[in-house]
N, C-alpha and C positions, 0 to 999 in steps of 0.2 A: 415566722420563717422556720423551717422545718431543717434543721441541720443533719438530720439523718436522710433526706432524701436530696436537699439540694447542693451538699458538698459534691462536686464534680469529679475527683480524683481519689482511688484507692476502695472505690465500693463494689463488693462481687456481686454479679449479677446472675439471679437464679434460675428465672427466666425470662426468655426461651433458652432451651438448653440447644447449644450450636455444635458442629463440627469440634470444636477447639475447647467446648467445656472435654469435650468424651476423654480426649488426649491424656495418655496418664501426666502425672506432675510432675514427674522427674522428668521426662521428656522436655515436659517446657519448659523446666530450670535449665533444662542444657540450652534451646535455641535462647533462654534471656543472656546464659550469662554468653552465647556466643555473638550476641547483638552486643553486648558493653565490655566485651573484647576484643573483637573484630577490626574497631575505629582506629586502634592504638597505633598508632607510627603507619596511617595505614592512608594514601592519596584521596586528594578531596571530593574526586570522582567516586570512591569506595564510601565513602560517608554520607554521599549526595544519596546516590543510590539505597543503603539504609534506610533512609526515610522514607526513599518513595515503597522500597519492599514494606516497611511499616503499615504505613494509609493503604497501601492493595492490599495488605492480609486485614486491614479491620473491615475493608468492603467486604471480602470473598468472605469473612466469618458468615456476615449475614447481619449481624447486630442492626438494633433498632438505632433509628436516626436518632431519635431522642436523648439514647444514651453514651455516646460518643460524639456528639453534636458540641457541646461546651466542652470535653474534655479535648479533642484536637484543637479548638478555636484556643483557647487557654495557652496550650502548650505552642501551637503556631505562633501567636501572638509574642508569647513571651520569647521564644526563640527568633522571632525576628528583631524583634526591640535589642537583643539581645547582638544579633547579626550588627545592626547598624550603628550602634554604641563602639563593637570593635575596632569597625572597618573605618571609622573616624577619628578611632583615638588614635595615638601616635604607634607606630609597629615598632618602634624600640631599637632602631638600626641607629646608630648616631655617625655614622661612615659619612663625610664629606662626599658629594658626586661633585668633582672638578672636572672641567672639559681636558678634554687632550691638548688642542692646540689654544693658544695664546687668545682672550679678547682683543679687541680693536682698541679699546683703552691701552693696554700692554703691549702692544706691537712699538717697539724700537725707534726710535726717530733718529733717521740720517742726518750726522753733519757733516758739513764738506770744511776742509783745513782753512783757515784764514789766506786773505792776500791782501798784500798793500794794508794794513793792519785794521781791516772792514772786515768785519765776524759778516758772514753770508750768511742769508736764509736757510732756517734746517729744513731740511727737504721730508717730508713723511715717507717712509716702507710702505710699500705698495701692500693693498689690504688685502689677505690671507681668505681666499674662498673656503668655505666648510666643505668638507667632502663627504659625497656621499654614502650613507651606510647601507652596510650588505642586506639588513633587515629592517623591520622597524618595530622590534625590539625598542620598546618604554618601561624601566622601572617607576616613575612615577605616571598615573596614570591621569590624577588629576590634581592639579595647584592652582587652586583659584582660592584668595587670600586666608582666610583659617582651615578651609575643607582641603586637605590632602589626603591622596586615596593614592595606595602604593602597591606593588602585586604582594608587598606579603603581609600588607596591613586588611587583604581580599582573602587569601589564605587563613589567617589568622582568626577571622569570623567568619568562614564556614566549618573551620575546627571545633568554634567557641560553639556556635549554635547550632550545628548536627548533633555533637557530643549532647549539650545540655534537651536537645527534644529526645535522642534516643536513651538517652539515661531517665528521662522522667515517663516519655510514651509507653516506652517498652514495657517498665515496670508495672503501670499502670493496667497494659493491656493483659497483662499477664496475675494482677489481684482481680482484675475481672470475670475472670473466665475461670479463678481458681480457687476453691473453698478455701478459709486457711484453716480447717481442718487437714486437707490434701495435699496442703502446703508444707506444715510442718510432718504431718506423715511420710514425706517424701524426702525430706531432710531426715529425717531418723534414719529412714534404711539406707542411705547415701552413706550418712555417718557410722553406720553400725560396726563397719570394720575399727574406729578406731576406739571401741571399747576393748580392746584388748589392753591400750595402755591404762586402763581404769578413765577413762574420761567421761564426766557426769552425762552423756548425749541424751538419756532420756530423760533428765531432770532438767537438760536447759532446753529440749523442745518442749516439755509440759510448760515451761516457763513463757516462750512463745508463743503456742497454743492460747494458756491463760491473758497474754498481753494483747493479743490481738479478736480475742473476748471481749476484752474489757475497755476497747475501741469505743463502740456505740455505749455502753455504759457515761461512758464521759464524757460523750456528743450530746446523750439525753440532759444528764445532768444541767451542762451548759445550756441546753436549751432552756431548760424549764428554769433554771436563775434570770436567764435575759427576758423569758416572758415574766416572770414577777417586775422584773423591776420595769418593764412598759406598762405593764396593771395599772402602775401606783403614781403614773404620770407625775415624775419629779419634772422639775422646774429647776434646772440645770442651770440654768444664767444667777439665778439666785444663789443657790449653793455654790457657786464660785469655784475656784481650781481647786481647794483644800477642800471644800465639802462632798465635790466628784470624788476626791481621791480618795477622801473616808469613806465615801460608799460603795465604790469599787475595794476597793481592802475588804471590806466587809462581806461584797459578796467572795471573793475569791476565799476566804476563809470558811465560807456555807459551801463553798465548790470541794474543798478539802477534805472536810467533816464529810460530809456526803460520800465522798471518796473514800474513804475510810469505813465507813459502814458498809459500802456495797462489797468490798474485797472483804471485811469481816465476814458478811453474809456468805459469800462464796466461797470462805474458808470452812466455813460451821454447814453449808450443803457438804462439803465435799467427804467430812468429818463422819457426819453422819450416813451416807455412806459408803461406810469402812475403809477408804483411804489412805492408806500409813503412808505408803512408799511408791514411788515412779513405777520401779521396778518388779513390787510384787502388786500391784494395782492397776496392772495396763487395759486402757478403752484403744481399739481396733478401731480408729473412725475410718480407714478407708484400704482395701482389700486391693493389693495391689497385682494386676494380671496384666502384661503385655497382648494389645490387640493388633491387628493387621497396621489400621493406622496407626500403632504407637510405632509397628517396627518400620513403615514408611519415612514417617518423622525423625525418625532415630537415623535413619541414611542420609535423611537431608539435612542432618549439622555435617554425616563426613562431608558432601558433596558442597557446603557453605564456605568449609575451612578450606576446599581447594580451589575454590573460587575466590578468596580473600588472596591465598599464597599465590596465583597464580595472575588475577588483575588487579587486585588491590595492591601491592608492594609501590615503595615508590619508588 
């Protein structure tokens, strides 16, 4: 199994290049982070909608079937499993719903005074018709013996699971489409205003840059320990739960060592060379120029956030 091509979530895709790679990166740091703020205190309808503007921008990009095909189904999936776990667990309200008017159990029982010293039959209160409601207004909406489904135990799981698909889709769609080269590029110049208070901005996006480098570095690794140890076809029932364990320890400490050498190595490239410092050694990986569509893009977070203010409130 090939773990660099068939992990589903967080791999950029180089090609085809689409509409949405062109886009500069700042721009789409703005519409992510105005997707994973948008939701906050914001009507279920506002959140519903999110998703679906999500799935129509991965059609309109153009993308291959192949390559967002597991990543929606994944993320669906889990956000529905997700939807229906809430909406049955209990909504947390522990408020008694008593009726207004009296059961037929509790209705008063007439008794008339004694005569000639003969206790008379008590006579029953006449039984108390329910009155008609103006609506039909249900806070609960279903009680059938352990499933109760409440309108805000409904509410509660499409908070849960809008929230949890647009916090992972988005992100996702968005390492897709964007080098992390042009990633952290795009974070520096955001940031660059606040090196005025001495803040290391360009030694913790090198740091970034380097981390998400050494992504597939680690995917390889892992790969190629799991194919050794199917090579060598252990007999697992024999080695038993301690002989597993030793040999899992074992590789995790060749995952480690490994690890270790490859960040040596790419310290002693970087060494050699002439590397000192962030800041007198800077690599330009991506050349930043506002194009038509950036400035497009750039109008459509204002015109996002007055359509949040304006039908999303609750």
């Amino acid at each position: 199994m090939d773990l660099l091509r068939s992990l589903p979530i967080g791999l950029y895709l180089e090609q085809p290049v689409t509409w949405l790679h062109r886009i500069d990166s700042r721009v789409k740091l703005g519409w992510l982070l105005s997707f994973l703020l948008t939701p906050i205190a914001a009507n279920p309808a506002w959140r519903l909608s999110i998703v679906v503007w999500l799935l129509l921008l991965t059609l309109l990009t153009l993308l291959p079937f192949r390559v967002w095909r597991q990543q929606v189904g994944l993320v669906l999936l889990f956000s529905l499993l997700l939807f229906l776990i809430t909406m049955l667990a209990p909504d947390g309200l522990k408020v008694p719903n008593q009726p207004r008017l009296p059961t037929s159990d509790q209705v008063p029982v007439l008794a008339l005074p004694a005569a000639n010293g003969v206790s008379p039959t008590p006579t029953p209160a006449p039984k108390i018709q329910p009155l008609p409601q103006p609506t039909n207004y249900r806070y609960v909406l279903v009680d059938r013996g352990p499933i109760r489904i409440t309108r805000r135990s409904i509410e509660l799981a499409i908070r849960v699971a809008t929230l949890m698909f647009t916090l992972i889709y988005s992100t996702n769609l968005y390492l897709l489409t964007t080098a992390p080269e042009e990633i952290t590029a795009g974070i520096e110049n955001l940031l660059h205003p606040l090196r005025r208070f001495n803040l290391p901005i360009t030694e913790t996006v090198l740091t970034l840059t380097l981390s998400l480098r050494f992504i597939p570095l680690v995917l390889e690794e892992v790969q190629n320990l799991v194919r050794s140890v199917r090579t060598r076809a252990i007999n697992w029932k024999k080695l038993g739960f301690q002989g597993g364990l030793q040999v899992w320890a074992t590789v995790a400490e060749r995952l480690v060592d490994n690890l270790l050498v490859r960040a040596e190595q790419i310290a002693g490239a970087m060494q050699v060379r002439g590397f000192t410092s962030a800041d007198r050694h800077q690599v330009r990986w991506h050349q930043f120029q506002f194009q038509l569509w950036d400035w497009v893009a750039l109008f459509g977070i204002g015109l996002f956030w007055v359509a949040r203010f304006v039908w999303g409130s609750n």
